[in-house]
C-alpha positions in Angstrom: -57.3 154.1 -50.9 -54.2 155.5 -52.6 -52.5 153.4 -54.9 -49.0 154.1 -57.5 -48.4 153.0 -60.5 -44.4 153.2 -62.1 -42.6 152.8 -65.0 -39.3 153.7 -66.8 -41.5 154.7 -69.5 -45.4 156.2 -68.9 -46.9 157.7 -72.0 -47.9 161.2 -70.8 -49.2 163.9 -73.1 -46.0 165.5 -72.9 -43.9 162.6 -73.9 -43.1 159.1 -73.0 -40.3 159.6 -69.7 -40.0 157.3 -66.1 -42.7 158.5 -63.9 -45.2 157.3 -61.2 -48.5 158.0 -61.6 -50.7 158.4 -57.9 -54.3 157.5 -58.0 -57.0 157.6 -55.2 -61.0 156.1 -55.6 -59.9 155.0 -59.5 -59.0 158.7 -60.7 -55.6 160.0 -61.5 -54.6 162.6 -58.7 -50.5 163.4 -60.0 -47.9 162.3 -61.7 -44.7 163.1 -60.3 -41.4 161.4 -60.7 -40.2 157.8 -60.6 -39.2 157.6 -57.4 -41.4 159.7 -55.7 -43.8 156.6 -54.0 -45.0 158.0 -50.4 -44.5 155.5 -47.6 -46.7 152.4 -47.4 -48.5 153.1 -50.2 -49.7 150.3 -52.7 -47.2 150.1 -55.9 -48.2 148.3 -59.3 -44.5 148.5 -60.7 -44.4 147.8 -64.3 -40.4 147.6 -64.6 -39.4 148.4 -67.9 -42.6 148.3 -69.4 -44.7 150.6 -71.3 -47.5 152.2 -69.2 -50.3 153.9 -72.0 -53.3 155.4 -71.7 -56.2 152.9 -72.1 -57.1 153.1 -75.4 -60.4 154.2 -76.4 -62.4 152.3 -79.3 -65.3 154.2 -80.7 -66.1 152.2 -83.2 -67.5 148.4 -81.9 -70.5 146.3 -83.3 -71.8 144.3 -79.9 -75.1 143.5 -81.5 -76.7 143.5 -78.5 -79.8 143.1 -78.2 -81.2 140.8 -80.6 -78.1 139.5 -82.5 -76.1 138.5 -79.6 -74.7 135.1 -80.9 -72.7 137.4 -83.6 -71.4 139.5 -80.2 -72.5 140.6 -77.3 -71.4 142.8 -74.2 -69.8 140.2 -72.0 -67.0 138.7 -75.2 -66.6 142.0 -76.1 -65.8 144.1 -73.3 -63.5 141.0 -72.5 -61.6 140.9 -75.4 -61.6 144.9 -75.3 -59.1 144.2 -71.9 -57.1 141.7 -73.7 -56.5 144.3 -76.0 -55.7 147.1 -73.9 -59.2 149.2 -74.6 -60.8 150.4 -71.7 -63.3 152.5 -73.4 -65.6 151.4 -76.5 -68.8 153.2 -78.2 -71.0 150.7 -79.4 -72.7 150.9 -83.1 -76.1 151.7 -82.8 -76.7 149.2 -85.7 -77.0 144.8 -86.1 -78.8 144.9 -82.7 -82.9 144.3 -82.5 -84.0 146.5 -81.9 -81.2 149.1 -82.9 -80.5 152.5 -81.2 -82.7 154.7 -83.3 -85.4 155.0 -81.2 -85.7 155.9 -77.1 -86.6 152.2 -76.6 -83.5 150.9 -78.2 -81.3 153.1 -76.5 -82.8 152.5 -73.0 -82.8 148.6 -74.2 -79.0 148.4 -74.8 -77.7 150.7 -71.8 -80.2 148.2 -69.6 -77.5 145.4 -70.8 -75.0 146.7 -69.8 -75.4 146.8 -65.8 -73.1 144.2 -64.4 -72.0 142.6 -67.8 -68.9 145.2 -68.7 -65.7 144.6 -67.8 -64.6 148.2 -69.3 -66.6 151.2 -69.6 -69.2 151.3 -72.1 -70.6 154.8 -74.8 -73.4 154.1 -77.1 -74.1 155.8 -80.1 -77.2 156.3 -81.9 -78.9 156.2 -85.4 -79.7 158.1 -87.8 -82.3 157.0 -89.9 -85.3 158.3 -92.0 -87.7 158.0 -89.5 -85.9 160.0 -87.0 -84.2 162.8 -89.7 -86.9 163.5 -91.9 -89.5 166.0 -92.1 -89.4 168.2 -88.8 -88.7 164.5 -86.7 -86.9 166.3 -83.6 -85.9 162.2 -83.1 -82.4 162.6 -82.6 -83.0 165.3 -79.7 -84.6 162.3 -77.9 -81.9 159.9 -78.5 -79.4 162.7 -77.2 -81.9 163.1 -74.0 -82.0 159.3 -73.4 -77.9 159.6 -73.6 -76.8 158.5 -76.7 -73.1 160.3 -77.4 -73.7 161.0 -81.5 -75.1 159.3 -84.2 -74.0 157.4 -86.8 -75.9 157.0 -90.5 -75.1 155.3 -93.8 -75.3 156.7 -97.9 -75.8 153.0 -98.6 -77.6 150.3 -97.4 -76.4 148.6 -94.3 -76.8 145.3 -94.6 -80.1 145.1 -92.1 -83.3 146.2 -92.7 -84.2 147.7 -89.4 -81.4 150.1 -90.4 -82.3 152.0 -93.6 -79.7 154.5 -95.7 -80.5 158.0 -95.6 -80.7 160.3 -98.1 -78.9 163.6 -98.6 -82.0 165.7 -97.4 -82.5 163.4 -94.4 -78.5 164.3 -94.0 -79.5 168.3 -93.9 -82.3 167.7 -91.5 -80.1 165.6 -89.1 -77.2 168.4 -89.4 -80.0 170.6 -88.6 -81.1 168.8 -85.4 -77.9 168.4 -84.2 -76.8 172.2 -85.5 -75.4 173.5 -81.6 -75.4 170.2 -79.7 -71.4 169.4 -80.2 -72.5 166.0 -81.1 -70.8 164.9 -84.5 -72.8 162.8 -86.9 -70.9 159.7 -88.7 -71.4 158.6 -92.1 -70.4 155.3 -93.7 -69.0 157.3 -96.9 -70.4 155.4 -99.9 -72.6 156.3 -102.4 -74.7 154.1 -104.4 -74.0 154.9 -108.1 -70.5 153.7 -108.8 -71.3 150.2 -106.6 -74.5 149.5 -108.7 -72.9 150.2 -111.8 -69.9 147.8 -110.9 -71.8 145.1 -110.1 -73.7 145.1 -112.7 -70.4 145.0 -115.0 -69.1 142.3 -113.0 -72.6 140.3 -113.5 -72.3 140.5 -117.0 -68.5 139.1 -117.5 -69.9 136.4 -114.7 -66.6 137.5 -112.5 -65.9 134.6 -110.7 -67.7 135.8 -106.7 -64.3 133.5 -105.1 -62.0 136.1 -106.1 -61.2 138.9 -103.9 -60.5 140.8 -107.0 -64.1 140.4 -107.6 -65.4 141.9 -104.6 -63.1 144.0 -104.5 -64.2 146.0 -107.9 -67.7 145.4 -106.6 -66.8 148.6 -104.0 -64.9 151.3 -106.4 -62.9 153.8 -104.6 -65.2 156.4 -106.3 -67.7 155.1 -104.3 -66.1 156.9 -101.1 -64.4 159.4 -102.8 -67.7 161.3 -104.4 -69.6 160.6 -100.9 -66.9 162.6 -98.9 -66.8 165.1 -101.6 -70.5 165.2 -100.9 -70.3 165.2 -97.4 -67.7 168.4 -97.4 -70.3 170.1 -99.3 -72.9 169.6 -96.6 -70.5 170.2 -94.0 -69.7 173.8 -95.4 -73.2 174.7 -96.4 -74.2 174.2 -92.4 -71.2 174.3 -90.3 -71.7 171.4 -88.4 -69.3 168.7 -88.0 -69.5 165.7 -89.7 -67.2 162.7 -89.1 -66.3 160.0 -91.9 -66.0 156.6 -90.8 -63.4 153.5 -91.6 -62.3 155.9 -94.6 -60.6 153.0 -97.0 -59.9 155.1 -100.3 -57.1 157.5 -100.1 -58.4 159.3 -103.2 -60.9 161.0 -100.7 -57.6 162.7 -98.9 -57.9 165.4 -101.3 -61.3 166.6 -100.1 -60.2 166.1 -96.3 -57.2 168.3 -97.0 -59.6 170.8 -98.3 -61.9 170.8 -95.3 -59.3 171.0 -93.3 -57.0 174.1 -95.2 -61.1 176.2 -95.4 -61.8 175.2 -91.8 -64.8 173.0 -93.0 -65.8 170.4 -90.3 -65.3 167.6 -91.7 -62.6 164.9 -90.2 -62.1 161.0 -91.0 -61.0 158.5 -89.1 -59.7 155.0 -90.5 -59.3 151.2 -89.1 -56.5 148.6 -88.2 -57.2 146.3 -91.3 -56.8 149.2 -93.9 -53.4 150.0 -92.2 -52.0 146.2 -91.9 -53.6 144.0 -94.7 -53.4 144.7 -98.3 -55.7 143.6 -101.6 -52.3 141.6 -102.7 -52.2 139.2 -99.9 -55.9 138.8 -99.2 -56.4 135.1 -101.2 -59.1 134.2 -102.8 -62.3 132.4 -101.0 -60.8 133.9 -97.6 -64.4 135.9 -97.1 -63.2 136.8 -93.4 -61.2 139.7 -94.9 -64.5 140.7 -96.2 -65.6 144.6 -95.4 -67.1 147.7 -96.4 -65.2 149.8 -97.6 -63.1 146.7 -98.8 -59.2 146.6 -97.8 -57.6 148.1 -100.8 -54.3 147.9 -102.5 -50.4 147.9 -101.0 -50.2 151.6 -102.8 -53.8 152.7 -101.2 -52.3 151.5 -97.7 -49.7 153.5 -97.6 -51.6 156.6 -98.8 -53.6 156.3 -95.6 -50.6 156.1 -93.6 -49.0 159.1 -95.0 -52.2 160.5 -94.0 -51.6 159.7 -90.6 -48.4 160.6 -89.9 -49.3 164.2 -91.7 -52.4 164.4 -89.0 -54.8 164.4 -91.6 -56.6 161.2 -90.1 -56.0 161.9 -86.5 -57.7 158.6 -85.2 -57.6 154.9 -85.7 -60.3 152.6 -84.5 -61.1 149.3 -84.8 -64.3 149.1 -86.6 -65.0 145.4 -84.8 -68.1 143.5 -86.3 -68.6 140.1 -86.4 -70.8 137.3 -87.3 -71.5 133.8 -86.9 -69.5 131.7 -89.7 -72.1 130.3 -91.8 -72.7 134.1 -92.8 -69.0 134.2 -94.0 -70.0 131.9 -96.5 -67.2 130.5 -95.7 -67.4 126.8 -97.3 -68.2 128.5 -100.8 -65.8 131.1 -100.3 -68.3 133.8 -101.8 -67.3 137.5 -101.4 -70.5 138.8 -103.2 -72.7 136.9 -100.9 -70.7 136.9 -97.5 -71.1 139.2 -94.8 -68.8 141.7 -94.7 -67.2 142.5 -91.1 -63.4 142.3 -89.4 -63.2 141.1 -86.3 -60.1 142.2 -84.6 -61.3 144.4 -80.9 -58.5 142.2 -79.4 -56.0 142.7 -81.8 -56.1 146.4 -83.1 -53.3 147.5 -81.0 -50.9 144.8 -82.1 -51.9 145.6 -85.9 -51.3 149.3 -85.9 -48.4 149.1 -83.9 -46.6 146.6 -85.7 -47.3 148.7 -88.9 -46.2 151.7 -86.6 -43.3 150.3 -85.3 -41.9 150.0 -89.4 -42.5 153.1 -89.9 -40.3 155.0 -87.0 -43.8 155.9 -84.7 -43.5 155.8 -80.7 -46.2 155.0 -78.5 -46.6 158.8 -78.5 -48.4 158.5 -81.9 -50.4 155.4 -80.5 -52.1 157.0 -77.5 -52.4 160.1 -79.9 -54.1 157.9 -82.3 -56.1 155.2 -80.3 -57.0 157.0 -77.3 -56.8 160.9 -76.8 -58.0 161.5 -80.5 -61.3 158.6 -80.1 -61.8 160.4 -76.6 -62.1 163.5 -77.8 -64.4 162.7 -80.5 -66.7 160.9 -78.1 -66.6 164.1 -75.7 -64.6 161.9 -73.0 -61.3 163.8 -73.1 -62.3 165.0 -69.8 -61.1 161.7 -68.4 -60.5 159.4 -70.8 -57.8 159.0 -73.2 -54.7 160.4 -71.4 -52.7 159.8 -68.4 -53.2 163.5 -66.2 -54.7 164.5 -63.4 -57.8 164.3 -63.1 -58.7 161.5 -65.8 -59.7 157.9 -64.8 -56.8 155.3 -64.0 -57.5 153.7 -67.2 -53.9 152.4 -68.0 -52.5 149.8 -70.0 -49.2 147.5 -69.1 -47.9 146.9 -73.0 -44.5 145.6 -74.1 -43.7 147.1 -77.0 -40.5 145.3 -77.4 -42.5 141.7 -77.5 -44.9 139.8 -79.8 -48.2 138.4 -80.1 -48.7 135.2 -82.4 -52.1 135.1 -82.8 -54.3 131.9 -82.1 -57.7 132.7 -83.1 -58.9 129.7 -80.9 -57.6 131.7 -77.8 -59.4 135.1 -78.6 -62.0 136.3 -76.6 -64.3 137.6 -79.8 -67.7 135.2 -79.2 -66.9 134.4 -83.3 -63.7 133.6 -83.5 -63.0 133.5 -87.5 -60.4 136.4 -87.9 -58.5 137.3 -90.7 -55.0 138.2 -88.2 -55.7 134.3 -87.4 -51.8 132.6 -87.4 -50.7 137.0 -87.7 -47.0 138.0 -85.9 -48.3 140.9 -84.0 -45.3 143.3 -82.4 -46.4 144.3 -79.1 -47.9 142.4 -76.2 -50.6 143.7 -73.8 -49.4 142.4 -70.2 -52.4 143.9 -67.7 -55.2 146.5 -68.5 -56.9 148.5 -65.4 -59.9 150.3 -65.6 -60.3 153.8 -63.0 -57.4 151.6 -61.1 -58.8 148.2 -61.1 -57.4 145.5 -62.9 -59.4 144.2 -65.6 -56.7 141.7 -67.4 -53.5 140.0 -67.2 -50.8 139.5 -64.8 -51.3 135.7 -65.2 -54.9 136.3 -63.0 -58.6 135.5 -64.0 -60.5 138.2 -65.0 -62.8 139.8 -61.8 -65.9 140.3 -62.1 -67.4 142.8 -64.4 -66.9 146.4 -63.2 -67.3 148.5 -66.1 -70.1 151.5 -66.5 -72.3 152.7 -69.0 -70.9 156.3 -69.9 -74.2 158.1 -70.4 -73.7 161.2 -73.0 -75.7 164.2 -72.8 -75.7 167.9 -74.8 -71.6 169.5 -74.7 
């Protein structure tokens, strides 16, 4: 069945103008003009109303399997809608067992049958098991549909997840070297942490200070891993992606890699652009991540870099726990979990900081869902509102507010540092391939969403 959607302002790739977009069987077959609606067919009119692209997330901790009380498929996806993402990529990591192997893979894509309400891309891990040596291990997580891969220089947190080391980097560049699948890094290096923390032991810094914590991740700690991340990137011309960069003093190298044509590209996260070091107060261990939030100066930095197009995506970076890991009666940074929850929220946070700055909601969807598309190789129909794509669209009034009651989010943990947050924006109805998936004052249906199975470009 044919069905319209219309608005004084839809956020095409060209620009935002009035429009009505035509859809047939959940996939985008025109958009013409405003008025054009052909007799007696369906119209979803969203008045003066932004209609967006459905944003695309490509960075989400479920933690399912195996760690399912921290987050799990059902809460997410759900809050996803209430935030206007019709698309996430789940972290192979936090999950038992976690995407590194065939078994894991097939595990979590199992999952999701009948329990998304959005559609669902699952990356895979790159460990030592799987990189080392002449392990072709990634090959099979790419054959079992896994969309890319995602490693860390540091540990992770979880020991079914170990760090990788800078050969086990060169042999997973090596596997991947002709696929188009990137590889992710968490951008850290051990050194500079070690040696801070062991300087902080020894003056007994007080662990209830964010200041604390806060020295306990130096910026040199990102900055010398993306430094050696270009090199490894130039050495073997394949494309390496940094995640949730935090420290703008790595700019420099992206610049570089960008100016030589290296492939190296960065992304960052909602809580780098909105909160700053100066505000976070002490024992509040729900600001707690890694890369930490950084200072007022650092934030603004990052934004410069995205308004220059030198970090040409923003994604949320979502992973919770349960509370008692926050540490959250003894307030302990050193000891807490580090993890933002904010899936729901990231489009309020970026565009209220967006909206200071002069941005549209051309820079948004830029931002939050053509650029993540692209990187997950779903720009064929995600990410943009053209023919051809899926009717993933977004009702969002950019003129309004969110206030944000942490009780009444969707997150299966609820502890939030954008808890009692002024959000600009609101998100009125989200539809996934032309099915409503949230708002308009209805329940929720039932869960329609898909696993987006990957493959070699």
């Amino acid at each position: 069945m044919e069905r319209v959607f219309r608005s004084t302002r839809v956020v095409l790739p060209e620009g935002t103008r009035a429009a009505t977009i035509h859809t047939r069987a959940g996939t985008i077959t025109k958009v013409s003009a405003h008025d054009d609606v052909p007799e007696g067919c369906p119209v979803v009119d969203a008045g003066s109303a932004a209609i967006m692209p459905g944003l695309v997330d490509t960075h989400v901790h479920v933690n399912e399997p195996g760690r399912t009380e921290w987050e799990g498929f059902e809460t997410a996806t759900l809050a996803a809608a209430a935030g206007g993402i019709t698309t996430i990529v789940d972290m192979p990591l936090n999950s038992v067992p976690p995407a590194t192997s065939p078994r894991g893979v097939a595990e979590k894509a199992a999952l999701t049958e009948g329990r998304v309400r959005i559609d669902v891309g699952l990356w895979g891990g790159a460990i030592p098991e799987n990189t080392s040596g002449r392990s072709t291990g990634l090959r099979e997580l790419i054959a079992e549909g896994v969309r890319g891969f995602k490693c860390f220089l540091v540990p992770s947190g979880v020991d079914e997840f170990p760090f990788v080391s800078t050969p086990d980097v060169e042999a997973a560049l090596e596997q991947l070297r002709g696929t188009g699948i990137p590889l992710m890094v968490h951008a850290e290096i051990a050194e500079p942490i070690d040696e801070a923390t062991a300087a902080l032991a020894a003056a007994s810094a007080d662990p209830r200070r964010y200041e604390t914590y806060l020295r306990s991740r130096p910026p040199s700690a990102e900055d010398r891993a993306v430094a050696l991340l270009y090199g490894l990137a130039k050495k073997t011309g394949v494309a390496i992606h940094v995640v949730h960069l935090s420290s703008a003093g790595a700019l420099e190298t992206i610049a570089r890699a960008k100016d030589e044509g290296v492939p190296l590209t960065a992304e960052t996260a909602p809580h780098y652009l909105h909160f700053v070091a100066e505000s976070v107060p002490d024992g509040a261990t729900w600001f707690k991540c890694a890369p930490p939030i950084r200072e007022r100066a650092n934030r603004e930095r990052l934004w410069e870099a995205v308004r220059s197009g030198l970090i040409e995506m923003i994604v949320s970076d979502h992973s919770p726990c349960i509370p008692s890991l926050k540490r959250t009666e003894e307030g302990d940074f050193l000891a807490a979990w580090g993890g933002i929850a904010g899936l729901q929220l990231s489009l309020g946070a970026v565009w209220t900081e967006a909206k200071a700055r002069g941005f549209s909601l051309d820079d948004i969807a830029r931002w939050m869902s053509a650029a993540p598309a692209r990187h997950a190789g779903l720009a064929g129909k995600k990410g943009a509102i053209r023919a051809g794509a899926d009717a993933d669209l977004v009702f969002f009034d950019p003129e309004g507010q969110t206030v944000v009651d942490a009780a009444h989010v969707f997150h299966r943990n609820k502890l939030t540092p954008y808890d009692g947050e002024t959000l600009a924006g609101s998100v009125l109805a989200t539809w996934v391939r032309g099915e409503r998936v949230h708002g308009l004052g209805e329940p929720p249906p039932p869960p329609s969403g898909r696993w987006l199975r990957g493959g070699m470009a």
